[in-house]
Every structure is written in structure tokens, then in C-alpha cells.
N, C-alpha and C positions, 0 to 999 in steps of 0.2 A: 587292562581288563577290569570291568566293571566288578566291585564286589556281589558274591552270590545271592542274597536278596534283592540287588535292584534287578539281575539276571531275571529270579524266579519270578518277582512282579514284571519285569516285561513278557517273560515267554505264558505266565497265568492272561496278562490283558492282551496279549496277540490272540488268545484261544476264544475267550469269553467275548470280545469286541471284534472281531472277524473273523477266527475261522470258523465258530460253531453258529451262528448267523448264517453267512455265506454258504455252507455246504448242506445246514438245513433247508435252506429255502430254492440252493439249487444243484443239490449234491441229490436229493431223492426223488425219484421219477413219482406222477402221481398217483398211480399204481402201487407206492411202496418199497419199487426197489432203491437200491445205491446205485448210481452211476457210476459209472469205469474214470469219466476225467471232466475236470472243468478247463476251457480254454485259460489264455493269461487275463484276458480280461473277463473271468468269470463265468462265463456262458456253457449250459449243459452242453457234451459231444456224446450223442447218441451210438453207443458202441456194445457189441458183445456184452452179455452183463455175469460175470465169473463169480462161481461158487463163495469165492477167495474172498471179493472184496466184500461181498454180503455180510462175512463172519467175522475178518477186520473190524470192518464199520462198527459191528457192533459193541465188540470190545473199544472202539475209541469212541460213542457214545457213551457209554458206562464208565469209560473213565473221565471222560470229559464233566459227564453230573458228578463223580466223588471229589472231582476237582475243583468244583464249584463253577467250572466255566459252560455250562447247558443247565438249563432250568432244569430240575432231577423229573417231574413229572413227564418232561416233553421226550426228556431221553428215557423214560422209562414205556412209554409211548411205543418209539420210534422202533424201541431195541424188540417187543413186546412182539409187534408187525413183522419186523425183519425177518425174525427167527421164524415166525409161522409161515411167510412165505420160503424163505429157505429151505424149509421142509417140504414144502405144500410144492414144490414149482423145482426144485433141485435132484429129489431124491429120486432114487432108480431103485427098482424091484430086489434086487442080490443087496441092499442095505447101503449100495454107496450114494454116493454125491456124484451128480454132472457135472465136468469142469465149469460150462457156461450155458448160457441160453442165449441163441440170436436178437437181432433187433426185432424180430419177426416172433419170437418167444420159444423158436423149437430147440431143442437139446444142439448141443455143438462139441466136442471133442471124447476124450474117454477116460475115465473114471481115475486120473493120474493120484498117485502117493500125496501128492503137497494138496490135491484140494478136497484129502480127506482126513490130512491134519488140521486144517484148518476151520471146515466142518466141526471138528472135534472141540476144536479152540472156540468157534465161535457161539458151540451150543451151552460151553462149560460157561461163559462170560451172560449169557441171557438167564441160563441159571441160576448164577449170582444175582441176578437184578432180581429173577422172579423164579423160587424153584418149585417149576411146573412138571411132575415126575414124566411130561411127555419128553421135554426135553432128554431129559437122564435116557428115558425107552430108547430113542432116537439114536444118541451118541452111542449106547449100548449092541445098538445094531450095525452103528458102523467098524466097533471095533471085532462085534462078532462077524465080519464079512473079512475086513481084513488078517482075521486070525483063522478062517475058512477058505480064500481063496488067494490071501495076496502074500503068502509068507514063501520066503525066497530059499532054496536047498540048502545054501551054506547058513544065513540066519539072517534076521531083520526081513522087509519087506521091499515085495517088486515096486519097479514105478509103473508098468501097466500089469496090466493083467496076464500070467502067462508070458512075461518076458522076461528071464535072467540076464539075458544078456546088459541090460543097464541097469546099473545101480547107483544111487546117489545118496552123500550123506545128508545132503540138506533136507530134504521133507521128513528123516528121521527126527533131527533136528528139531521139526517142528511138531512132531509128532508128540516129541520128549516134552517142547511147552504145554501141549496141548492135554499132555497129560499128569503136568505138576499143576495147568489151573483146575482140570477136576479134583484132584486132592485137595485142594483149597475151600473145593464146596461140597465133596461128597467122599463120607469115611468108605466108599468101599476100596478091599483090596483090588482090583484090577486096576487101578488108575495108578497105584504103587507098583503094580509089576510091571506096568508097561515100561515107567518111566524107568526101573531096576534094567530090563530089557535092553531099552535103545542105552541106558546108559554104559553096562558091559559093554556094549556093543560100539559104542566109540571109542571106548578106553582099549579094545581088544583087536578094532581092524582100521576104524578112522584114521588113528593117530600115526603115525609112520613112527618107529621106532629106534631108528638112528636119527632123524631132525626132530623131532618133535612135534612138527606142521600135522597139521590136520589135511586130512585128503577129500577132496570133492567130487569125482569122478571116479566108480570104480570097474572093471568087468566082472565077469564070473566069480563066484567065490570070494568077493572083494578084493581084489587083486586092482589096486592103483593104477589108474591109465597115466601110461610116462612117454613122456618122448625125452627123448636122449636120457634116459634113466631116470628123469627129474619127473615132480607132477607138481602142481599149481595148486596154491590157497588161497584162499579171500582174509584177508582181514578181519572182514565186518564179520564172516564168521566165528572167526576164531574169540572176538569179544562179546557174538552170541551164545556160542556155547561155554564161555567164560561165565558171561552172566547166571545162563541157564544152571553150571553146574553149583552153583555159590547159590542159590535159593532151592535145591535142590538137599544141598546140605543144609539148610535151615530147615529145610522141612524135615528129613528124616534125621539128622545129625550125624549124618554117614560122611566125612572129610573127604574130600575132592582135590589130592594139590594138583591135578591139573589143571582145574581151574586158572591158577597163578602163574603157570609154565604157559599156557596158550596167550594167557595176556601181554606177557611178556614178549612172547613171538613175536607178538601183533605189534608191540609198543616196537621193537628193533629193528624188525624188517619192514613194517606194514606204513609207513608214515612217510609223508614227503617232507621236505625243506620248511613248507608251510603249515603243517601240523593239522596235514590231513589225510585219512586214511584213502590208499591207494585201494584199487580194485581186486588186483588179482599181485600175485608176487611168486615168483617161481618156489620150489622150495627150497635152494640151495642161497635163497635172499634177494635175489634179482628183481626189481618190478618188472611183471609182464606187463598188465594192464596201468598206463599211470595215470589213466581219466580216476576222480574220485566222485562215486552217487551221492546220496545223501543218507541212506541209510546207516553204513560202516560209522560214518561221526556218531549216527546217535544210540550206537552200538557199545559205542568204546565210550561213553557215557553213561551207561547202563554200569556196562563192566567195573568202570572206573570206581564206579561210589559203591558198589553194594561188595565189592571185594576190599573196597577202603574199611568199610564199619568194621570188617573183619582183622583187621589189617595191626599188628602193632603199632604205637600213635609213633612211633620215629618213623615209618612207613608212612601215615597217612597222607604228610604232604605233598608226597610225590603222586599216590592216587588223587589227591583233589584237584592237583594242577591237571593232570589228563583228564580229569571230568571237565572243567573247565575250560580248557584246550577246543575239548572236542564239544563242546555246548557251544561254545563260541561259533567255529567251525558250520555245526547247523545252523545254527539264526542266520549265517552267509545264504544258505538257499533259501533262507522266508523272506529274505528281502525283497521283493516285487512292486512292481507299482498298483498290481490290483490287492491290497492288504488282505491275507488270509489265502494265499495263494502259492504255491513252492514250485520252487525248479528240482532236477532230480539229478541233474551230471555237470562236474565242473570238469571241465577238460584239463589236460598236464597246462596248456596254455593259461592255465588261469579262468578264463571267459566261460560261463555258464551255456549250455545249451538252451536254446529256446524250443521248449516244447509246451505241452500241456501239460496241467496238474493231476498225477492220478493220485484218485482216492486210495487208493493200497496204500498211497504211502502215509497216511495219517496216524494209521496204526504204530510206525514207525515213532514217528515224531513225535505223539501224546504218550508214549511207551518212557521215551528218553526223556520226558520235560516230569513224566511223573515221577521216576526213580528220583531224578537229578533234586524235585522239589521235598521228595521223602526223606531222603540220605544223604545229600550236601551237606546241609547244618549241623550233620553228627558228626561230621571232619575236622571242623575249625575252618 
């Protein structure tokens, strides 16, 4: 395994010399939006255009300029548009977000939990570029909608509207990112209570309390959907809200050793022979799912370094090897023959699926290459 700068300088000139080139010039519709996927060999696929990736995008344009890989004016630009259209062409009358717009431009699905964290995520990141207090108005209205219409009987929030019956922890999840990057740009306290909020709230119903597994699926009342008594985890979760809770604690200085217990999970059960994060895993340690995407890698990357700085230094080498593991691990999916292009599912076989590149996943992948580039070099 290559030492960590030569790492950091190839996954820096993979960004700056083709991905941010390529998904500029054919990742954005001329109209302004983001596109859903680029073929393998590059070419727009005219699809659905979702809330979600609008607000990703934007965050991996703005990190892409702090990272010197996009010219900062052109991503300051792009993010500038994005965000006005998001608003302009997304929002619904009660303060939410539309999941998507057709190819035809009309509204398509209904007002789900995950694309009104990410809403949240993606207005707090355009802020940062540019704090234009409409933005702030905006995000303030969608959390006044979901603290008015979408708050569930037992506690946290529905995933549609008016429905108890399903609950999931993941768009909480991202609700909680969505509202430690306001904190990062704006002192008021609601962005601390939400994150206070979801964060109870996975320490008090997420977590299963005899395995330690984090629960993905819940019904009623957050009651874990089981078959044969067992319920299923993801991995890549359990080393996002690893991540999530360890800059959580940097920011309020409130300690999280869960943090270090999910990681751990994730490191024991969540990994194949190849030293790569499986999909799903039962929670008695079983893999269900043994296909592994490409997100979980750059998850457990994340997780690896920023819970290393913390880490005592007789600790840290065992975090920097899982950061590096699992760095390695993703650059497998950036390999393509159209440079600046990924795959998203390596099967238990080994052989990558061939599909197209979605822009969601960018977000993913400029997330892990940024941590990895920030907090590797304090490991040794």
C-alpha cells in the first residue's frame, strides 16, 4: 500500500484533472440542474432530477473549491444557481422539498424524511459559500414544517407524511449531518437541538441494547423489524454515525463512546476476507448482504481518521490502517476506463457491476478523500 501522500496526491489529481472537468461540463443540465447519472463512458442519462442530488452536488462543489480541485469562482457559481433553483423549482407550499421533478419538469413522489435532510444539508453548504439570509429563511422553514407536521407519536420524525407506521433510522441520520453543518455556519440554538434530539434518539431507540448494532427498520413506537428475533445493519452506517457522532463531540464537547462501540461493530462483523465493507450483516454477525457499494468504504474512512486524532497514539495505528484499508478499497471503484467516472456495487464475486455513474455518489467520495486528506497526516 502506497504511503499516504502519494494516496492523497492521486485521489487530489483524480478530482482536479477529471472528475470536476467531466461532471462540470456534463454532469449539469443547461438549465442549471445536476443530473441523476453519467453513462460509463461519460455521456448525460436524462432521468428524474431528485431533491437529493441537487443538495449533495452542492456540497461536493464547495468542497471540491476548498480542496483546490474546481476553480473556487466557477464552484461558487454553480453552487450559487443550484441552490436558487432548488428553492425556486423543489419547494412545496407546507415548507417541504419534492422528492424529484420529471424529465418533463413536473413534481414526482412525496415529501419523504431523507430529501428534507438533505434539503437541510444542502442549503447549510451554499450558505457557507455564500451567507445569503434567504438561504437560513428557507432551511428554517423546512425545519418549521417538519417540527409542525412530521413529528412521529413516540419521538423523532415520520418518513411520509401521516404515516407511523414506517420509521427509519437513516434519514434521521442525515438529518443529525444536516444539522451539525448548520452549526458550523450559524450560532443559532436550533441547529444544536435538533442535532441534541436525533442524537438521544439513537442512543435511546436505534441502538439495540443487548448487541450493540444499530437498527435500520423500525415499526411503531420504534420497535425493530425482526425476523426470527434478529434485525439487519449496514455497516457503512454504523461508520457514518461513528463519524457523525465524533464531530459532534468536537463541536459541543459532549463525549460519545458510542462512537467507538459502532466502529468497532462495523470493524468485526461488517468486513469481508478482502477488506471491504459488506452491505447488510445480520445482527447476531452474519452477513446478509455480501455485495459491497462503494459508499460503506468511504464511510469507514471517514470514521477511521477523525476517531484516530482522538484516539490515544498506541491506538492510532490500528485506526490509520482502516483508513487506508478502506481508501484503498474505494479507489477500486474509481477505476474505469472513462477517468472521473465510478462504479457503485462489487459483488461477493469480486467483479464490479456495470452500470452508470450516479451523481449522489460524489458526495460520498469528495466527503472521504476530504477527511482522509485533513486527518491522515495527524496519525503518522
Amino acid at each position: 500500500m502506497p504511503p499516504p501522500e502519494k494516496t492523497i496526491e492521486r485521489c487530489k489529481t483524480w478530482l482536479s484533472d477529471h472528475v470536476f472537468p467531466l461532471w462540470t461540463q456534463s454532469g449539469i443540465s443547461t438549465d442549471g440542474d445536476f443530473l441523476e447519472a453519467l453513462s460509463l463512458d461519460g455521456e448525460p442519462i436524462d432521468l428524474p432530477r431528485r431533491a437529493m442530488v441537487q443538495a449533495r452536488q452542492i456540497y461536493a462543489f464547495r468542497v471540491g473549491a476548498a480542496l483546490g480541485a474546481c476553480p473556487a469562482a466557477r464552484a461558487r457559481v454553480i453552487v450559487a444557481r443550484a441552490a436558487a433553483r432548488l428553492i425556486d423549482r423543489y419547494s412545496l407550499a407546507s415548507g417541504a422539498f419534492i422528492h424529484s421533478l420529471g424529465t418533463d419538469g413536473s413534481p414526482r413522489g412525496k415529501p419523504d424524511l431523507y430529501t428534507q435532510a438533505f434539503a437541510l444539508f444542502g442549503l447549510a453548504n451554499a450558505y457557507a459559500v455564500s451567507p445569503d439570509e434567504a438561504l437560513k429563511r428557507r432551511a428554517l422553514a423546512v425545519l418549521d414544517y417538519l417540527q409542525r407536521e412530521r413529528r412521529a407519536l413516540s419521538a423523532g420524525y415520520t418518513e411520509f407524511e401521516g404515516d407511523e407506521l414506517v420509521l427509519r433510522s437513516n434519514p434521521h441520520m442525515h438529518l443529525f449531518e444536516a444539522a451539525l453543518n448548520w452549526m458550523q455556519v450559524d450560532p443559532s440554538s436550533c441547529w444544536s437541538d435538533l442535532a441534541g434530539e436525533i442524537l438521544h434518539l439513537c442512543l435511546g431507540a436505534f441502538i439495540d441494547p443487548d448487541t450493540g448494532a444499530l437498527c435500520e427498520r423500525f415499526q411503531a413506537e420504534w420497535k425493530p423489524e425482526r425476523v426470527d428475533s434478529r434485525f439487519f445493519f449496514e455497516p457503512g452506517h454504523h461508520y457514518e454515525w461513528s463519524w457523525l457522532m465524533t464531530l459532534h463531540q468536537e463541536l459541543t464537547g459532549s463525549p460519545c463512546p458510542s462512537a467507538g462501540r459502532l466502529f468497532q461493530i462495523a470493524e468485526k462483523a461488517g468486513l469481508n476476507p478482502d477488506g471491504f465493507a459488506w452491505d447488510e450483516v445480520w445482527s447476531h454477525g452474519v452477513p446478509k448482504k455480501r455485495s459491497s457499494r462503494f459508499w460503506p468504504q468511504g464511510e469507514r474512512v471517514k470514521a477511521a481518521v477523525r476517531l484516530g486524532v482522538h484516539a490515544p497514539q498506541t491506538e492510532q495505528v490500528a485506526y490509520a490502517r482502516a483508513a487506508d484499508q478502506a481508501l484503498d478499497a474505494l479507489l477500486r471503484f474509481l477505476e474505469t476506463p472513462t477517468p472521473g467516472i465510478w462504479r457503485d456495487t462489487r459483488l461477493e464475486s469480486g467483479v464490479f457491476r456495470e452500470e452508470p455513474a450516479k451523481a449522489s455518489s460524489l458526495y460520498h467520495i469528495i466527503n472521504a478523500i476530504d477527511e482522509y486528506v485533513a486527518l491522515r497526516p495527524r496519525l503518522g
